[in-house]
C-alpha positions as a Markdown table, in Angstrom:
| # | Residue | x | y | z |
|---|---|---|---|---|
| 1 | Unk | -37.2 | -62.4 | -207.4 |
| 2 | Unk | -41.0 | -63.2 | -205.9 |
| 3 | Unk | -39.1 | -64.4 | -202.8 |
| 4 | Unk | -36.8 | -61.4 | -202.5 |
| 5 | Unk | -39.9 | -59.2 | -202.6 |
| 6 | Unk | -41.7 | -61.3 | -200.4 |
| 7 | Unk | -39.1 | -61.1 | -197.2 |
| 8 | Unk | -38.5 | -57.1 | -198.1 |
| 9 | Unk | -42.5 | -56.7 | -197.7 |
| 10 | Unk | -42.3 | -59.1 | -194.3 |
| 11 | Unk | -39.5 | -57.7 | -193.0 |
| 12 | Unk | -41.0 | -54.1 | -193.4 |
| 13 | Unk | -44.1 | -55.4 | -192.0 |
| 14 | Unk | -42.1 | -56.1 | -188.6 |
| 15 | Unk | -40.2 | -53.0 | -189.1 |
| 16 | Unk | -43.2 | -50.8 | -188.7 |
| 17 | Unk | -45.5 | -51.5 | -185.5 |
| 18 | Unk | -42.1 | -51.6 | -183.7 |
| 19 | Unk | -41.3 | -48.1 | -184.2 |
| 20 | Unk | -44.6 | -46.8 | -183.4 |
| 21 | Unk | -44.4 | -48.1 | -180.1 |
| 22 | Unk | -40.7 | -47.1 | -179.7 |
| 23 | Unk | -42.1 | -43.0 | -180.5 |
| 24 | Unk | -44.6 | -43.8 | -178.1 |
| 25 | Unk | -42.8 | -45.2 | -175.2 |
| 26 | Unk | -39.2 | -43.9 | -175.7 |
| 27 | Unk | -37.6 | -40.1 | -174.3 |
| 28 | Unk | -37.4 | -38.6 | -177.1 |
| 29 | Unk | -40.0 | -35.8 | -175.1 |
| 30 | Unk | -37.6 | -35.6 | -172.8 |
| 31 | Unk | -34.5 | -33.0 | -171.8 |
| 32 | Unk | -31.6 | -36.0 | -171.3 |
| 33 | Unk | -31.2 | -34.4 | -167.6 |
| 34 | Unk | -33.2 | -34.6 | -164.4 |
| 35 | Unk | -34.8 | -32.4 | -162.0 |
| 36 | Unk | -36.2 | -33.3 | -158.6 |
| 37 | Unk | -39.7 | -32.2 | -157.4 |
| 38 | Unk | -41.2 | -32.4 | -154.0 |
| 39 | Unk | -45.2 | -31.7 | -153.8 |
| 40 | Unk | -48.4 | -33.3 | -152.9 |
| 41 | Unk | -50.2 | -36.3 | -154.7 |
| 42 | Unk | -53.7 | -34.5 | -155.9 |
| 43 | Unk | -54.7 | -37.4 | -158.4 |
| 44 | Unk | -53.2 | -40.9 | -159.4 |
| 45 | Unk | -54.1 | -43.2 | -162.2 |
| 46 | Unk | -52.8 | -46.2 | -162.7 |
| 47 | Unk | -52.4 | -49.0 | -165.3 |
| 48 | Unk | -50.9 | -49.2 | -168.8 |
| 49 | Unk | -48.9 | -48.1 | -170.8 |
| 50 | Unk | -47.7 | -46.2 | -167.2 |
| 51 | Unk | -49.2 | -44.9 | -164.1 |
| 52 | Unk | -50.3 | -41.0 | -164.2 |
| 53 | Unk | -49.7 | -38.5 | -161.4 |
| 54 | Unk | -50.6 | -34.8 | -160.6 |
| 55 | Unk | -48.9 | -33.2 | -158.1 |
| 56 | Unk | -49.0 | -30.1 | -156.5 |
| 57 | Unk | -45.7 | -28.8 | -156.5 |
| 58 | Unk | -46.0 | -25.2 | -154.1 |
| 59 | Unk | -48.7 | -24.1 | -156.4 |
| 60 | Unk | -47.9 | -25.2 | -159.8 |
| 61 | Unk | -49.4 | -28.8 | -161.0 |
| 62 | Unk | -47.2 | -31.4 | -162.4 |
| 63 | Unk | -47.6 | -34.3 | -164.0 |
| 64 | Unk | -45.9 | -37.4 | -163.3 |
| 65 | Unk | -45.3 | -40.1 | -165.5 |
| 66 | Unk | -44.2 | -43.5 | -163.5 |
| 67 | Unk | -43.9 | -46.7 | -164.2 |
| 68 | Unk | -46.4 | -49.4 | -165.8 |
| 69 | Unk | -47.7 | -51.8 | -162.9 |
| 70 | Unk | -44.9 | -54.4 | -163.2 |
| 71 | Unk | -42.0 | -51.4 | -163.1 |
| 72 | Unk | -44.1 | -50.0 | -159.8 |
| 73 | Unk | -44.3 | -53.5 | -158.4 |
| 74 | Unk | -40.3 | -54.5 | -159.5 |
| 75 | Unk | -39.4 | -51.4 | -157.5 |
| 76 | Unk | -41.1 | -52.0 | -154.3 |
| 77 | Unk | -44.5 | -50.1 | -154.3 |
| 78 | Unk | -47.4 | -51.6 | -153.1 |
| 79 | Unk | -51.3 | -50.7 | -153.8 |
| 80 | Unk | -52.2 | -47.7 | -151.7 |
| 81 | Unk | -48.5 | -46.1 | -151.6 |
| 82 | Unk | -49.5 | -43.7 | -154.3 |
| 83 | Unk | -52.8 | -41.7 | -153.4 |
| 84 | Unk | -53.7 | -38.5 | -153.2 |
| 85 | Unk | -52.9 | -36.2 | -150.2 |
| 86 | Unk | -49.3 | -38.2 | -149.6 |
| 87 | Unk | -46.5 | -36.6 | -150.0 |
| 88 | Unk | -43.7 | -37.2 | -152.8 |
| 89 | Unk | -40.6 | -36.6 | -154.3 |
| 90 | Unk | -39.6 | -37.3 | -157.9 |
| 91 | Unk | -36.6 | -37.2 | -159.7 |
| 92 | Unk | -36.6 | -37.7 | -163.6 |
| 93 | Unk | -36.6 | -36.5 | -167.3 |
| 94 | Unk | -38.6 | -33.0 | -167.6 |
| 95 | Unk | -40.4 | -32.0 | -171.2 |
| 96 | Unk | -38.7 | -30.2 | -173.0 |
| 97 | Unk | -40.9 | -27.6 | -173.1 |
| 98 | Unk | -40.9 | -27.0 | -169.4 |
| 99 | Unk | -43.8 | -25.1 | -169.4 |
| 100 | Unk | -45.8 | -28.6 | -169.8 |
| 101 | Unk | -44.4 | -29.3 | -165.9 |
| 102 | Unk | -44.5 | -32.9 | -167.4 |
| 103 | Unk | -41.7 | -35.1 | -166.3 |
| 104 | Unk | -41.0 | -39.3 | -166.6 |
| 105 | Unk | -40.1 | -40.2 | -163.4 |
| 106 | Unk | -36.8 | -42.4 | -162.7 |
| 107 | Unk | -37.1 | -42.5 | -158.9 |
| 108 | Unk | -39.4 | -41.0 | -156.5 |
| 109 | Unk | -39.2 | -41.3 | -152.6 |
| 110 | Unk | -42.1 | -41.2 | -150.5 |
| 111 | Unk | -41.0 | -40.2 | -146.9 |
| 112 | Unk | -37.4 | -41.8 | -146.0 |
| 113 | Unk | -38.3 | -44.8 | -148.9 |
| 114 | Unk | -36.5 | -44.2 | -152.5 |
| 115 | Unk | -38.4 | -46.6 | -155.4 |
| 116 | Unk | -36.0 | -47.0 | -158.3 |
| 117 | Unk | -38.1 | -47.3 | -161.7 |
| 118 | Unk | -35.9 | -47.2 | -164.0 |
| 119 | Unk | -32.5 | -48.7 | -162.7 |
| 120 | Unk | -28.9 | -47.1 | -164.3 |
| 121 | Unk | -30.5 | -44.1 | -165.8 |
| 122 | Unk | -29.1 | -41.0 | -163.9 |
């Protein structure tokens, strides 16, 4: 009996921390469909858990969820692609509630170069 409550306790004890970080990095925020944006880079950050982008999208500011550094790097960007002032295209996952003009982007072009992040989501 001790050793029956003893595996339920660790095995909810794994159970936990992973769906946390599921909530936090799945789509649930998301619409399931994509829309494609075209604007200027005003501010980049980053790092983990992802990379952070505004853009200026003809007057209304975006923000652009990419990849962590290893997703950026797997696809082919390079320090110095993303900076401010360059222009961009996204295509990817809008809020929900599109009135956050927040969307996680799936592949973004910048000039005639497409960057797949996230490979077989379309």
């Amino acid at each position: 009996m001790k050793r029956r409550l003893f595996i339920a306790v660790l095995s909810l004890g794994f159970t936990i921390p992973l769906t946390g970080t599921q909530a936090h990095h799945g789509w649930s925020w998301t619409t399931g469909g994509n829309i494609d944006l075209t604007g200027i880079i005003e501010t980049v950050r980053l790092g983990n858990p992802h990379g952070i982008l505004t853009i200026d999208v003809e007057g209304e500011v975006w923000t652009a969820e990419v990849g962590q550094p290893w997703r950026n790097e797997r696809a082919g960007l390079e320090d110095g692609d993303l900076i401010a002032g360059v222009e961009i295209r996204v295509i990817g996952e809008p809020d929900a509630d599109l009135s956050k003009r927040r969307v996680k982007v799936e592949r973004l072009f910048l000039g005639e170069r497409e960057y797949i992040l996230y490979p077989g989501r379309d």
